[in-house]
C-alpha positions in Angstrom: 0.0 0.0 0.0 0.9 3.3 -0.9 1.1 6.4 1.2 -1.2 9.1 0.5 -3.1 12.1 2.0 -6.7 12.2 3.7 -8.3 12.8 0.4 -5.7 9.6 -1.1 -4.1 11.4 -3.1 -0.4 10.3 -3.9 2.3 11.9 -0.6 4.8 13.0 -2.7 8.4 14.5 -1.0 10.6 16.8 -2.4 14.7 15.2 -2.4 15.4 18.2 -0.4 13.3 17.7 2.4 14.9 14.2 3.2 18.8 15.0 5.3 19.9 12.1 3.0 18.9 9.3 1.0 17.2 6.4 2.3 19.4 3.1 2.2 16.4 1.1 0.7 15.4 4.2 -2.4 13.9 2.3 -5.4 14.7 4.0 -8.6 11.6 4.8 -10.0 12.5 6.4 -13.2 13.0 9.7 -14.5 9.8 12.3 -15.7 10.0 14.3 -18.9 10.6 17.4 -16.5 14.0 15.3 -15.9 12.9 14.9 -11.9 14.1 11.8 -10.5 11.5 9.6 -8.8 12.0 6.8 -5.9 10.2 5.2 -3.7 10.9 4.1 -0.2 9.4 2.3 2.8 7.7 4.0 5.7 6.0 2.6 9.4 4.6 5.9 10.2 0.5 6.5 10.3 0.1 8.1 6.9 -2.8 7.4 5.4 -2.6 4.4 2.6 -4.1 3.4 -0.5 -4.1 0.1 -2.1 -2.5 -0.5 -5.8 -6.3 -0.9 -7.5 -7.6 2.0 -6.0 -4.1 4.0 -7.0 -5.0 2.5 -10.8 -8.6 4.2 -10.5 -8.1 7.6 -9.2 -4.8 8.5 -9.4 -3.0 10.4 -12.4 -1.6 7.8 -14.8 2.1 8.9 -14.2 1.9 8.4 -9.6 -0.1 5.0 -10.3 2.4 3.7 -12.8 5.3 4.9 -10.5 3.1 3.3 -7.3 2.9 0.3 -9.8 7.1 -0.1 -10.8 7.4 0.3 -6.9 5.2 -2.1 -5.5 6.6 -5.1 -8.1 10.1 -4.2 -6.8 9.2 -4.2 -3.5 7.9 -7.7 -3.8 10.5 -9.0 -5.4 12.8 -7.9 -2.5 10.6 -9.5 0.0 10.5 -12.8 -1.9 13.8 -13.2 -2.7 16.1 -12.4 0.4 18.2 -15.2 -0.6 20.0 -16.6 -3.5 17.9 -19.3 -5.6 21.8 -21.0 -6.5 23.5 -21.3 -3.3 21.1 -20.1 -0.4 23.4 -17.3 0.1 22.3 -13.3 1.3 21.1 -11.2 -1.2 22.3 -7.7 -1.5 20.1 -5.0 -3.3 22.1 -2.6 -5.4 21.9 -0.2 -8.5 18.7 1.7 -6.4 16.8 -1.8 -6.4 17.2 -3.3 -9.7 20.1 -6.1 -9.3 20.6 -8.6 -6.4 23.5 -9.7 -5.9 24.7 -12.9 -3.7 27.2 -12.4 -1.2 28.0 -15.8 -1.2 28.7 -17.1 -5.0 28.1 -13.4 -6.7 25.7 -14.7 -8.9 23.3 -11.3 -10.1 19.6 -11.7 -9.5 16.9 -9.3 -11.4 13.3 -8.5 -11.3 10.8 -11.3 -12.3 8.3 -10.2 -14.3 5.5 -13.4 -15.2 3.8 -13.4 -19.2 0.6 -14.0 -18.9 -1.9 -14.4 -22.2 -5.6 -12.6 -21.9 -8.0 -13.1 -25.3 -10.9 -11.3 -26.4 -12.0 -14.8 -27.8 -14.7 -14.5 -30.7 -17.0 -17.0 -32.6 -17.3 -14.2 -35.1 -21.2 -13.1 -33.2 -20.0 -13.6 -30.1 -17.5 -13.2 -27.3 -16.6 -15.8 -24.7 -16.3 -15.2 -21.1 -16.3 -16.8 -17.7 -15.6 -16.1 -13.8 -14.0 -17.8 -11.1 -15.7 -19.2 -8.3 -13.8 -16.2 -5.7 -14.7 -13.4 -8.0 -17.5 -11.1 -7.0 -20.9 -11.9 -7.6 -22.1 -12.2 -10.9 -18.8 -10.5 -12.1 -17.3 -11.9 -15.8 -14.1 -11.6 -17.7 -12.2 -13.0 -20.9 -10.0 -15.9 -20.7 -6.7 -15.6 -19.3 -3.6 -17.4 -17.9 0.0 -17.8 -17.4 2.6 -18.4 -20.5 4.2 -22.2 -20.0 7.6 -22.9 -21.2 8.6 -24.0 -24.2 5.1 -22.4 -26.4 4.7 -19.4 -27.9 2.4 -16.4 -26.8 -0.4 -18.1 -29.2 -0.2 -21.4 -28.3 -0.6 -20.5 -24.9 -3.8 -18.5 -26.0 -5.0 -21.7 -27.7 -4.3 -23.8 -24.7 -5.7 -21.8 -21.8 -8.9 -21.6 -24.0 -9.1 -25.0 -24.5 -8.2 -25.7 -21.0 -10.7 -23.2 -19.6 -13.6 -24.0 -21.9 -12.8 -26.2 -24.3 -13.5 -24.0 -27.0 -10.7 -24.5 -29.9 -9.2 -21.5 -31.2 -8.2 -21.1 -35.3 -6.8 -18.2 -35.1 -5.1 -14.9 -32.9 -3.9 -11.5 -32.8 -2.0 -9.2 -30.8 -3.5 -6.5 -29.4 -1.5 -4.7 -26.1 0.0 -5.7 -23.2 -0.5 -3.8 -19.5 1.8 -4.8 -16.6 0.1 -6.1 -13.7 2.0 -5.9 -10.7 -0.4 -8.1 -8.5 1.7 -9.2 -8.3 4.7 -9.9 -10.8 2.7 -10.2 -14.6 2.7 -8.3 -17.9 -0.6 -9.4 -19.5 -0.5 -9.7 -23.4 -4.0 -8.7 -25.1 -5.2 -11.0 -28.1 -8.2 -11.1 -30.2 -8.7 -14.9 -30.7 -11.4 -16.5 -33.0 -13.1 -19.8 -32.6 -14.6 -22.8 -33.4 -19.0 -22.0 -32.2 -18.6 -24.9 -30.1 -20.6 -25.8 -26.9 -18.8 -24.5 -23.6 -17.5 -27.0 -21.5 -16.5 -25.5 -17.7 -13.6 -27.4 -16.0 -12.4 -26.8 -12.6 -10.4 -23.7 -13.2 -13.9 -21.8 -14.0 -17.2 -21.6 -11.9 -18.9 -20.6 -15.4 -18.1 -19.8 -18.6 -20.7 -18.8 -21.8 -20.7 -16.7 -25.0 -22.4 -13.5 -24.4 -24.0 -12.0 -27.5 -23.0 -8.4 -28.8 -26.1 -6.9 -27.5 -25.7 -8.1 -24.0 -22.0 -6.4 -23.8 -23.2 -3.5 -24.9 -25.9 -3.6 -22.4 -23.2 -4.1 -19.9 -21.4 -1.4 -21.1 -24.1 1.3 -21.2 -25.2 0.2 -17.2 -21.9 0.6 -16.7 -21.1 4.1 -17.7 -24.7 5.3 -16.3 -23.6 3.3 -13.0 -26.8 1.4 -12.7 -25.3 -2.3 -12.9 -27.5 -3.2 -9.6 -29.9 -4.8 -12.1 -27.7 -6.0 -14.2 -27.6 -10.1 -15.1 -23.3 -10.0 -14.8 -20.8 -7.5 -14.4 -17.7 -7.1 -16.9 -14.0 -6.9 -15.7 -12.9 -3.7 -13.9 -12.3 -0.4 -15.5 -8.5 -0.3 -14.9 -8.3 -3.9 -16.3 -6.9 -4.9 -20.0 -9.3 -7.0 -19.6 -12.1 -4.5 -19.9 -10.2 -2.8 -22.8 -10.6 -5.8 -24.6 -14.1 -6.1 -24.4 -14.5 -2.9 -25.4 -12.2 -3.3 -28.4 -14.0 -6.6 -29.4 -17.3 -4.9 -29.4 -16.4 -1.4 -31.0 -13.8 -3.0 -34.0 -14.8 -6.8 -34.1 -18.1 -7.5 -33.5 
């Protein structure tokens, strides 16, 4: 969680009003102004804000900045020692290397791939929700990259997996890191075979949902009357939603 103001907004310090630099600093990046951003850890009662609620209301550049921060922060608390020789690892380069005390081997940040598809039977668009999500809430097909395929077998796979649709064919879209906490999701369009859903464990539910009904979805959502409404689509902040959207305005 992030540090923020009463109103949670983004508490943002001046270099100058630190006496020095603190040992743990992340290197966040530089802005086009060429100001220097970093992060660092605090115990003190500021008010905080979570990473999703960051994504919704803050300005794209201090929840993108919150974002690079809270994925190297993670990846410091998980990886304390070396994965080679159990060794200590030291962070250096503001955050961005490990290295091993022990056998010097040089860690970095782990970032996971993670295939999400706007999947299509050419009418319709294919969508499902797991069992822990929020009621009545749906989102397209996604999952993690496995080694040794390519970004559209895995697309292929997961559907099949997931649904059991089969896929013929797939496109690249976008990609939006998702630090929740270590993935970079990479958008497809897919299309597929009209066949009959099958649900398997990974899904509570799973159906194609006609271009009518997404847009209906849509238009509750933007009025904010979704109370009603027969299932919810994927958040705002979400690739996942962009997709949808994508699908319905250049696809369907």
């Amino acid at each position: 969680r992030a540090a923020g103001d009463d109103h949670g907004r983004p508490a943002l310090v001046r270099g100058d009003a630190w006496p020095a630099m603190p040992a743990d600093a992340l290197f966040l990046g530089m802005a086009d102004d060429g100001i220097a951003w970093f992060a660092t850890c605090t115990d003190d009662d500021t008010p905080r804000t979570d990473l999703r609620s960051a994504a919704s209301h803050w300005p794209l550049r201090e929840a993108s900045a919150f974002a690079t921060a809270h994925a190297l922060h993670h990846w410091h608390v998980r990886h304390r020692h070396c994965g080679s020789c159990g060794g200590e690892v030291e962070f250096v380069r503001a955050g961005w290397l490990g290295r091993c005390l022990r056998c010097e081997r040089e860690h970095y940040p782990r970032t996971d791939a993670a295939v999400i598809a706007a999947v299509s039977d050419g009418a319709r668009l294919l969508m499902g929700r797991q069992a822990a999500w929020p009621a009545r809430r749906f989102s397209v097909v996604a999952g993690f990259v496995e080694p040794g395929e390519t970004l559209e077998q895995a697309v292929a796979r997961e559907v099949k997996e997931e649904t059991g649709i089969r896929v013929t064919q797939c496109r690249y879209l976008g990609s939006q890191p998702w630090p929740m906490p270590t993935s970079l999701m990479l958008g497809f369009v897919a299309i597929a075979e009209p066949d009959e859903v099958v649900c398997t464990d990974e899904l509570e539910q799973a159906r194609w949902f006609t271009r009518e009904e997404i847009a209906e979805a849509l238009d509750a959502e933007a009025r904010g009357d979704t109370d009603d409404a027969s299932f919810l689509l994927p958040s705002r902040i979400s690739i996942a939603h962009w997709l949808v959207r994508e699908w319905l305005q250049t696809f369907a």
